[in-house]
C-alpha positions in Angstrom: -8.4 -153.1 22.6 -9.1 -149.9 20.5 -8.0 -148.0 17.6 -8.4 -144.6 17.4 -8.7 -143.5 13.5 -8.4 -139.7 14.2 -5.2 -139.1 16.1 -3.4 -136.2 15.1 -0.4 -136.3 17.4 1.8 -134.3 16.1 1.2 -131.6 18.7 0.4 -133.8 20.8 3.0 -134.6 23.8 5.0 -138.1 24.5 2.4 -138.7 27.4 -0.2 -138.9 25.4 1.0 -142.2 23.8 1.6 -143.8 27.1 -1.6 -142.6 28.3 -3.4 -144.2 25.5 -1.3 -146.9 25.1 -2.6 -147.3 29.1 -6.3 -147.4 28.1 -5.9 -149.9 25.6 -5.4 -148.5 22.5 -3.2 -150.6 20.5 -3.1 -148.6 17.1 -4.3 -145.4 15.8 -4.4 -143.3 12.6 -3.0 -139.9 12.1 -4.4 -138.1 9.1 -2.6 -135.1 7.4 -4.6 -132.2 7.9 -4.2 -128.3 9.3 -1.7 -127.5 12.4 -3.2 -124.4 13.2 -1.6 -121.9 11.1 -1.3 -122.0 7.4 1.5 -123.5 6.1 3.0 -121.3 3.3 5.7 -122.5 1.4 5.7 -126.7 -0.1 8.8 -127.1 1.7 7.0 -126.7 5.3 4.1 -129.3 4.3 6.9 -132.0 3.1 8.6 -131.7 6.5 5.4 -132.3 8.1 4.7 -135.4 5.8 7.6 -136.7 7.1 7.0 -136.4 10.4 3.9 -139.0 10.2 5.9 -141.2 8.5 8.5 -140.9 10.3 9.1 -139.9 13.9 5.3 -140.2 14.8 5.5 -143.7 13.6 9.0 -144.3 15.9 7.5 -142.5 19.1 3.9 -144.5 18.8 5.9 -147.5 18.7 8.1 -146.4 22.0 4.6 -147.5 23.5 3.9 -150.3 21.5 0.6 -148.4 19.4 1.3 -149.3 16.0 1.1 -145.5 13.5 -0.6 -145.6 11.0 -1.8 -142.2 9.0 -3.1 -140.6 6.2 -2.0 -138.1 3.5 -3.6 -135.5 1.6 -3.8 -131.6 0.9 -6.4 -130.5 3.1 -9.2 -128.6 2.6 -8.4 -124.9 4.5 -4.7 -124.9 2.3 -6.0 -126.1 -0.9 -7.0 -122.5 -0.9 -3.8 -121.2 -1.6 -3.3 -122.6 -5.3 0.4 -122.0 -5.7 1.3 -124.5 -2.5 -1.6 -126.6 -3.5 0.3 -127.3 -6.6 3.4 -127.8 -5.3 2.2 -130.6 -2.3 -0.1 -132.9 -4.9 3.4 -133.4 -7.0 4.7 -134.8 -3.3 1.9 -136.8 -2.6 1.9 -139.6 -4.6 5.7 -140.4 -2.9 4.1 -140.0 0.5 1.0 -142.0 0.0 2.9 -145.3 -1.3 5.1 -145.0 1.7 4.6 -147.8 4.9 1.8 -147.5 7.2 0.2 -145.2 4.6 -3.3 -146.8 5.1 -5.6 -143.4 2.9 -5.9 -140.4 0.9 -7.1 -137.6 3.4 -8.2 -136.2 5.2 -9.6 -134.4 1.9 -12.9 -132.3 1.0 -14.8 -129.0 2.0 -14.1 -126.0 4.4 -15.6 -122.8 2.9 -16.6 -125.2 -0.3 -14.8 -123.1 -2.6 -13.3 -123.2 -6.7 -9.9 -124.7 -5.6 -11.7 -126.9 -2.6 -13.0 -128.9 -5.0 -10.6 -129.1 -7.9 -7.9 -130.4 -5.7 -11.0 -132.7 -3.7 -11.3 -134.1 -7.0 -7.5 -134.5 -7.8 -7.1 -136.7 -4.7 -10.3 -138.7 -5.3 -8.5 -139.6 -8.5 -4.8 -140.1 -7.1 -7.0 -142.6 -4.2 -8.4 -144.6 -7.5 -4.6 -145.0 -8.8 -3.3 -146.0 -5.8 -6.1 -148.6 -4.7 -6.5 -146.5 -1.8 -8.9 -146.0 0.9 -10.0 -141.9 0.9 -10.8 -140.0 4.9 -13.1 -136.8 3.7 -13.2 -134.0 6.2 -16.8 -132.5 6.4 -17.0 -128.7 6.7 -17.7 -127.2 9.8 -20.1 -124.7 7.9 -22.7 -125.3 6.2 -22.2 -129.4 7.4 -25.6 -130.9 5.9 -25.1 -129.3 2.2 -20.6 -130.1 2.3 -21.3 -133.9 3.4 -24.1 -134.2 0.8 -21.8 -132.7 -2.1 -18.8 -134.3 -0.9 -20.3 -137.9 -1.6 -22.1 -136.1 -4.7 -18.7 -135.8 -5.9 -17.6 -139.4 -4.6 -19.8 -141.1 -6.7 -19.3 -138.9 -9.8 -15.8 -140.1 -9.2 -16.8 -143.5 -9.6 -15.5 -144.5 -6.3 -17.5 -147.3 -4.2 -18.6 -146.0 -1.1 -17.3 -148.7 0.7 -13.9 -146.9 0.2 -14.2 -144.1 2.0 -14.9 -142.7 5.3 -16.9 -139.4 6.1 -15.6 -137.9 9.2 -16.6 -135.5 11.7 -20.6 -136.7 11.7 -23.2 -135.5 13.7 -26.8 -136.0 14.1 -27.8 -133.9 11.4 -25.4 -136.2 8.9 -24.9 -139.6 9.9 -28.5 -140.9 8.3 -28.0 -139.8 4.7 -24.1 -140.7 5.2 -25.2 -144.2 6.4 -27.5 -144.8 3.9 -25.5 -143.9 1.0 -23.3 -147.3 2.2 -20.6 -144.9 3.4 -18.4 -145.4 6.3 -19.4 -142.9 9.4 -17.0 -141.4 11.8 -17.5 -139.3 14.3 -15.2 -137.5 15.6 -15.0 -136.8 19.9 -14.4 -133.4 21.3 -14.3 -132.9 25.2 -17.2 -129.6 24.9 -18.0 -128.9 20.7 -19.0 -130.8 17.5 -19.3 -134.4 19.0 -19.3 -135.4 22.7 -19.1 -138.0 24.2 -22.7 -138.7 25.1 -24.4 -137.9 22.3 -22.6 -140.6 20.2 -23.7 -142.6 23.1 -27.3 -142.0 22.0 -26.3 -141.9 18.0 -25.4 -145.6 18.9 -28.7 -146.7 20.8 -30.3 -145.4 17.5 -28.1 -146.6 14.3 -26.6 -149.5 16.3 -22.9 -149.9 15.0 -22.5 -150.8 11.2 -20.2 -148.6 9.5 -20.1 -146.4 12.2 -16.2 -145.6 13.6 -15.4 -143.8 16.8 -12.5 -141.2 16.7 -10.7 -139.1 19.5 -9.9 -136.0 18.2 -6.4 -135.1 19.3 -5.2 -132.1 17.0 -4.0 -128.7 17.7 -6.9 -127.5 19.9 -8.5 -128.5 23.2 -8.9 -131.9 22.8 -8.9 -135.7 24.4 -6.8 -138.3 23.0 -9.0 -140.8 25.2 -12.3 -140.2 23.5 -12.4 -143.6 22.0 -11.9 -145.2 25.8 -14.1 -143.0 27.5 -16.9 -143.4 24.8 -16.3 -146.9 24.8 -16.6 -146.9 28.6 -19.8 -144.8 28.6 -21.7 -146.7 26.0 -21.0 -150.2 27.8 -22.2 -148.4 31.1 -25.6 -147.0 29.3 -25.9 -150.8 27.8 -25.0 -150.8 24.6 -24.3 -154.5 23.3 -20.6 -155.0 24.2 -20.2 -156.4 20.2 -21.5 -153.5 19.3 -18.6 -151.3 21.2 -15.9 -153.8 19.8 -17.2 -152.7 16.2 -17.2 -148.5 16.3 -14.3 -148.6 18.5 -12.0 -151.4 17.0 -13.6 -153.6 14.1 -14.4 -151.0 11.9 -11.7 -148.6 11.9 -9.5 -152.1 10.5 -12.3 -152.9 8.0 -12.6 -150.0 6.6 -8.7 -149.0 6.4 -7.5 -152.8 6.1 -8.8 -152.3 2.7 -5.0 -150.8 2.1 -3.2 -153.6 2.4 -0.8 -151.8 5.1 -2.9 -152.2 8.0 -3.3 -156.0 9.9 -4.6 -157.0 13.4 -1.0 -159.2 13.6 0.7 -156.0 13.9 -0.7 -155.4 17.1 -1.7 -159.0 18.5 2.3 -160.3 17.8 4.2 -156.7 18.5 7.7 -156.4 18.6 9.6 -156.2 21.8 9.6 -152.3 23.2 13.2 -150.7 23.4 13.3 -147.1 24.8 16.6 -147.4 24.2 16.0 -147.4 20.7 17.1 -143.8 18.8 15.4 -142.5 15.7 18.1 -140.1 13.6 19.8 -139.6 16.9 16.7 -138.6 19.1 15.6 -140.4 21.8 12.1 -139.9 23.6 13.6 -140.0 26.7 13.9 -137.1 29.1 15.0 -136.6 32.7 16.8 -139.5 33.6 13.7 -141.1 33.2 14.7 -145.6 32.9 14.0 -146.6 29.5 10.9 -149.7 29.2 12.8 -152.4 27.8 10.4 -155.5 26.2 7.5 -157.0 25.8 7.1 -157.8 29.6 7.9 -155.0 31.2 6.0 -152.9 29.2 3.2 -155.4 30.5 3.6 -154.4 34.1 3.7 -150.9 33.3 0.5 -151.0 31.7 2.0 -150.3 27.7 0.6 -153.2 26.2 -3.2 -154.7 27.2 -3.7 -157.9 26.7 
């Protein structure tokens, strides 16, 4: 079983889920971030918090993968001050909602003036709402944005154990370890992390507080990075336990500490019902025959036991 903590399927298509659902992964975690153009009035970013909440949650569950997400302001629109004020009076409504299991993804892109001011608002909102926080580290300039991102962390007065620094690479994941942080990487099919190399970042750190993410957002992506790593690392011998804990066990640790997100949710799912409509929409197409309950989505390969 696997839970992928970086699953942004909102542009994502309905295959997907069964694909992954297929592979074995039996929840995942959809943080709030960019959707490949800016979004420019508040109106636009409420409908999209909605969506995660709402029909992402409903069509995960078609499959029976249990949605969970984050929400935040991320770090490319905080630049535009006027719709970053307008979101952080929604998100506090957002992030007490069901299956809400972080604040994030939040941090640095160009580390700018307004980056940080709203980094820091969210940081603070995490602290009021008992929350665990998902930090997005820059592409640019990645050593110096993950080092000031938990700079600012701690000045927060925030325990580390809270919060997990995403997108590591090799030239992060030491200092981010060591500061008692929560690791994630997150797995591209050709840029940023592969497949292999967190292979080897494994044989060298082993797997505490390291997580495993498929990155499955707006761009060429794989939403079966976490199966396929998993798959690799067992083949190049890494310690089954040790796959079970960046793939699975620490992704619910880490984002358990919400109180929304339980290993019963998956282990004792409700019966599947493609029948099932959410506000009138089904995710049915073609004539295609709904899967109707928990053993026939057994035999077609929707739930692994």
């Amino acid at each position: 079983m696997y839970i992928d903590p970086h699953a942004h399927m909102i542009s994502r298509t309905t295959d997907d889920y069964e694909a992954m659902a297929a592979a074995g992964v039996v929840a995942l975690i959809e943080p709030a971030f960019w959707i490949g153009q800016p979004r420019t009035f508040v109106g636009t970013y409420v409908d999209y918090l909605s969506s995660i909440v709402g029909w992402e949650r409903f069509r995960a569950g078609q499959f029976g993968i249990r949605h969970y997400c984050t929400i935040g302001l991320n770090s490319k629109e905080a630049n535009n001050e006027e719709l970053a004020e307008g979101v952080m009076e929604w998100l506090p409504r957002f992030a007490l909602k069901e299956g809400v299991v972080a604040i994030g993804e939040i941090g640095y892109d160009e580390q700018t003036e307004l980056e940080d001011r709203y980094f820091r608002a969210q940081l603070e909102l995490s602290k009021e709402l008992a929350l665990p926080v998902m930090v997005h580290t820059p592409h640019r300039d990645k050593k110096r944005g993950t080092s000031r991102s938990m700079d600012v962390i701690e000045e927060h007065d925030i325990d580390p154990s809270m919060v997990v620094i995403d997108h590591n690479n090799e030239e992060t994941v030491a200092e981010t370890l060591q500061r008692g942080f929560w690791a994630g990487f997150s797995i591209y099919p050709s840029t940023k992390m592969g497949n292999r190399r967190m292979v080897e970042l494994l044989k060298q750190y082993g797997g505490e507080r390291i997580i495993v993410d498929s990155a499955c957002d707006w761009g060429i992506s794989d939403c079966l990075g976490v199966p396929k790593t998993a798959k690799l690392a067992l083949e190049s011998g890494i310690a089954e336990e040790t796959v079970r804990q960046v793939c699975y066990g620490n992704a619910l640790a880490a984002y358990g500490q919400s109180g929304q997100m339980r290993e019963e949710d998956w282990l004792n799912p409700p019966q599947i019902d493609q029948r099932t409509l959410y506000e009138g929409n089904s995710i049915l197409r073609g004539g295609r025959e709904p899967v109707i309950g928990g053993a026939a989505a057994r035999r077609s390969g929707l739930i692994i036991e």
